[in-house]
Each structure stands twice: as structure tokens, then as C-alpha cells.
N, C-alpha and C positions, 0 to 999 in steps of 0.2 A: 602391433603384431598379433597379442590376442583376443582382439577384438571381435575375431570370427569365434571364438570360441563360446564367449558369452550368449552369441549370436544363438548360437545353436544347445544351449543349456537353460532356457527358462520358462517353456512354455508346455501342454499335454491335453490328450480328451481322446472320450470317446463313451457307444453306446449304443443299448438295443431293448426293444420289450421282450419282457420273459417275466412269466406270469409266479403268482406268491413270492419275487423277488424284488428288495427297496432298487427303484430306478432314482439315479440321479437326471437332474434336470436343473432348466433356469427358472428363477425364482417363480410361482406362483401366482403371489401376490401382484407383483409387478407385473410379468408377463413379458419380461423383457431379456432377452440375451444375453446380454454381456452385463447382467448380476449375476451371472455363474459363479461362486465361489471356487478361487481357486484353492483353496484350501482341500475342497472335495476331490475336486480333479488330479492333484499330486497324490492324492490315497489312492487314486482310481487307476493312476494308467501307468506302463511303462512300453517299449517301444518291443518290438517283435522284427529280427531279421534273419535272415539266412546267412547262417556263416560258413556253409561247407555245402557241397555235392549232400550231403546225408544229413545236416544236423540244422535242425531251423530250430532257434531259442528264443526266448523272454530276456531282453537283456537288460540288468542295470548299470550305469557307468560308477565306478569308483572314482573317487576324490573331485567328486562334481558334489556340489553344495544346493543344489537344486533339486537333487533327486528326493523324493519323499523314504525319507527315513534314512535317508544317504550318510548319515553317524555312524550308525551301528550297523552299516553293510562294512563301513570304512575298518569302524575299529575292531571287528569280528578278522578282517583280513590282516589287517597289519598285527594283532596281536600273535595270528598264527603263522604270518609270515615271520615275526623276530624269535619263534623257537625254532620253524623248519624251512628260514632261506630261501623263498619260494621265490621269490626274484634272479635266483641265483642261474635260475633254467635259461634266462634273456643273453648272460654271460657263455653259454655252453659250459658253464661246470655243474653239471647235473650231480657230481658226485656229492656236492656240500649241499644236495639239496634231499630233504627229508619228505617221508611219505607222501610221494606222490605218483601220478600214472600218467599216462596222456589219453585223454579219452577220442579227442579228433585231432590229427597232422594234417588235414589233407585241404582247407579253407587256407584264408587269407593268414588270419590266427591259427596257434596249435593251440588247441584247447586243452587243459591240464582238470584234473581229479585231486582234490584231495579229501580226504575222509572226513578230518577234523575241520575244513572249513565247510564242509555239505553236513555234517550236524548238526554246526552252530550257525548255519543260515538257514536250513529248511523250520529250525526253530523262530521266525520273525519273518518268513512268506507263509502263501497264502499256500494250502494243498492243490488248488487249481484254480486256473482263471477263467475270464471271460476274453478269447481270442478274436481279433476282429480281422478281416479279409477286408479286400478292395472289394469285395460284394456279398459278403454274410460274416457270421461270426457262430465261433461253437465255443463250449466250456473244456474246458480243457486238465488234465493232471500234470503234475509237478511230481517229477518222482528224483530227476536229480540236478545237481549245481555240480557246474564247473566254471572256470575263467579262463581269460584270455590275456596275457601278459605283454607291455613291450616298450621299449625304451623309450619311444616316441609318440606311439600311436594312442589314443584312449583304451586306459585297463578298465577289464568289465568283469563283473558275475554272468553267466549265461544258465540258462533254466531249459533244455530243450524239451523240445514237445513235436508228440509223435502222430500221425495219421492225421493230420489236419486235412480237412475236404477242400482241394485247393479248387475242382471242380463246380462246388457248389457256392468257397467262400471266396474266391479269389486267393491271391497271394496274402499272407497273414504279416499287417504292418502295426498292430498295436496290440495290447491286451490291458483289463480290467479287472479287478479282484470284486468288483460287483457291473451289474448289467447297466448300460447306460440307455436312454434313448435316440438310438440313432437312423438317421435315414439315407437312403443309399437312394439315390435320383439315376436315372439314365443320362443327363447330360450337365456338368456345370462349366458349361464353353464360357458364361460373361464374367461369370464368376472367377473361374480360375484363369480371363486373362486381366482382372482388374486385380488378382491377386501377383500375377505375373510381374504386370508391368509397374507394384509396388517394389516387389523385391532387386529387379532391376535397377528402380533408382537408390535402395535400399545398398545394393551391394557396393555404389562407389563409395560408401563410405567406411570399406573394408579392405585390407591388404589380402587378400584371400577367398575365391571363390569357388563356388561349381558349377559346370555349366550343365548339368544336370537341371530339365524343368521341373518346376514344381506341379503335382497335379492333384485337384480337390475331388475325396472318393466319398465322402459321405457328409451330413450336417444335423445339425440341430438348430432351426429357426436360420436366425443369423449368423449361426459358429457356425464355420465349416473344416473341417478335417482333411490335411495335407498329407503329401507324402513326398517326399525329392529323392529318387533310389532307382536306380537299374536293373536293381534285384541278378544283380553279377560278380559283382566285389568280393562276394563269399564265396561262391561257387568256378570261381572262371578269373582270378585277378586280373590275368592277362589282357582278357576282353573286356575291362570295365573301363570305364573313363571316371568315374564316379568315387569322389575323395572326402565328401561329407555326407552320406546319408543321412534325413533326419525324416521328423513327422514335427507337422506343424499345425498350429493352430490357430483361425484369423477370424473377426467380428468383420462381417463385411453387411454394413448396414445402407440404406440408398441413401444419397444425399450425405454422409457422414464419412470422413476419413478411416482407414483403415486400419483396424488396430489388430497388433499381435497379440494373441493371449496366452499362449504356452508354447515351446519348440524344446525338442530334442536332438541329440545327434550325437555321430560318431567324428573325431578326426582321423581319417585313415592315411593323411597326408602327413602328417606329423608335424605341426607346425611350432611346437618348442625346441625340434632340433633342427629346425629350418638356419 
């Protein structure tokens, strides 16, 4: 039963040139793709979605074990949750619940504020990222944290971020605390239907899916950069069909079986209270 879960918690990337900054890349010496350390890639990425009409963030998932640095996101939350209840807001007794605001009601999530956890997390991010669109990317500022709480669904940290050129960059599905190199193609029709039709045989070995296609917007060599999202779920429930957003990450070399190298995601489905 949570199988899908794993599914969607192990894999990340991304990248761009931008000059006097260290790019990550595949190894050198080698010249080969998939030596990409993932070790770099978990420092580098975390996923970017729209969670409301008004608020598009940098989100990390809590009590996921794959997140880079996902410890001390965890134990920064839970220490400030066991003085001021912050769980307490999912029950409706807001009254046992200590310094807190609500920064967005109007998404899927009601996004909460609270002070002492935006201190002791703006202490351990980065001041701004590198955001990446479905066809450019900008640097962007981190000015506040908030979260998203719920009894079922995946709890997160969210980082919003403002004026992003959705014009220029596309929709923003990932970000990076340094510049990667990546390449944004006009078309990966074989690509993303041999990515396609792995995940398809991929999913019967899952009690949970979505029928959401996956579609590849940028690469590096042989890695190519996924995304599975409606980009509706946050701004429109209603209208979404869409219960696992994630971004993904696939080695698709010729001749050679396909390999996953990092995936993320949300369960909006809830599937430990299924």
C-alpha cells in the first residue's frame, strides 16, 4: 500500500549556465551521464509548485527521509511543534494552538506562519535559489517559510516566491541553490514516449496511481528532466484530476534499459488514510 510512496520520494536535478557560478554536471573525466553524483543533486534541487491562486513556493516535504537535509527540517518542526501544538490547527482547536497566523486559506492547503519556525529554518536555506520553468529559469529570493499541515496528505515547509517570468520561464517546476547545466529542446516526443511507456509498465506494480502523463522539459546529455502535474491542484481542486504531482528524473541512454535517478512528489490522495 506504500509503495507509491517510495515511488515518488527518491529521485531530483536540474540546471543552467550562468557565468562566475560552480555548474554542476556529469563527471568529466568520464563524459558519461549517469556518473552524476547523486549526492550533488540532493544539495541542489528541491521541487517548486503552485499551491494557491496567489502563492507559488519552493517546497520541502517533511518526515520524508530523502530530502536533502530532511533531519533538521524535521527536527526544527517537531521541536517547535511540541511547545506550540501546531498540529492542533488539523483538529479545529486553534485555541491550543500557539503563535501562529495563516498566511494562504485559499489552495488546496491552508498554509500557516509561524515565526519561530521561519527563524529556525531561514537559518539552514539557502537566501535565494536558482528556479527552473518548463523553459528558462531565474534566481530568485527567499524571504519567507511557511507550511502545510494535514492528517493524511504530505506535510511540507513552503518557501514562496514572487514575480517569477512565467512568460519567459514557463511554469516554475523545480529549483536549485546553485546553477546546473541544463538544456531545454523544442521537442522530446521519443524520449518522453519511451519514458512513458516505462512508467506504465512501472505502475502495475503499484496499488496507486495517476493518470496524469509524464512530460520531459529539459536535459543534460542522457538525464532528462520530468514533470507529472496539471499545475491545477493548488489553484482550482476542483478541476484537477491530479493526486501525485512530482518531478522526475530518468537516464535514458540507446540501447540501454531505463533508469530512474531521482523522483519527487506529493501525495494529495492520502494514501495512509486510505
Amino acid at each position: 500500500m506504500r509503495n507509491i510512496i517510495s515511488l515518488f520520494l527518491s529521485l531530483l536535478l536540474l540546471s543552467c549556465n550562468q557565468k562566475n557560478e560552480t555548474i554542476l554536471k556529469p563527471n568529466q573525466e568520464n563524459k558519461k551521464s549517469d556518473t552524476l553524483e547523486k549526492t550533488d543533486i540532493d544539495k541542489a534541487l528541491y521541487c517548486v509548485y503552485n499551491l494557491s491562486k496567489t502563492t507559488t513556493a519552493i517546497v520541502v516535504n517533511l518526515d520524508d527521509e530523502n530530502t536533502y537535509n530532511g533531519a533538521e527540517f524535521d527536527r526544527i518542526f517537531n521541536q517547535i511543534n511540541a511547545k506550540d501544538s501546531l498540529y492542533n490547527v488539523l483538529y479545529g482547536d486553534s485555541t491550543k494552538v500557539k503563535n501562529y497566523e495563516y498566511y494562504d486559506s485559499l489552495g488546496s492547503y491552508k498554509l500557516i506562519k509561524n515565526k519561530k519556525v521561519e527563524r529556525e529554518v531561514k537559518k539552514i536555506i539557502e537566501k535565494s535559489y536558482y528556479v527552473y520553468g518548463t523553459k528558462g529559469f531565474s534566481k530568485m529570493p527567499v524571504n519567507e517559510v511557511v507550511f502545510g499541515l494535514d492528517e493524511c496528505r504530505t506535510n511540507f515547509f513552503a518557501f514562496p516566491i514572487e514575480n517569477f517570468d512565467t512568460a519567459k520561464n514557463g511554469i516554475p517546476v523545480l529549483c536549485s541553490k546553485q546553477p546546473l547545466k541544463i538544456n531545454y529542446q523544442k521537442n522530446y516526443f521519443d524520449i518522453q514516449k519511451k519514458i512513458r511507456d516505462f512508467e506504465e509498465e512501472e505502475s502495475k506494480k503499484y496499488d496507486y496511481k495517476d493518470d496524469i502523463k509524464t512530460k520531459v522539459f529539459a536535459n543534460i546529455g542522457d538525464v532528462y528532466f520530468t514533470y507529472s502535474d496539471d499545475f491545477m491542484w493548488g489553484r482550482d481542486p476542483d478541476k484537477s484530476k491530479c493526486k501525485f504531482p512530482g518531478r522526475t528524473i530518468y537516464i535514458v541512454k540507446k540501447g540501454k534499459p531505463i533508469k530512474k535517478f531521482w523522483v519527487n512528489g506529493l501525495d494529495l490522495f492520502g494514501i495512509p488514510c486510505d
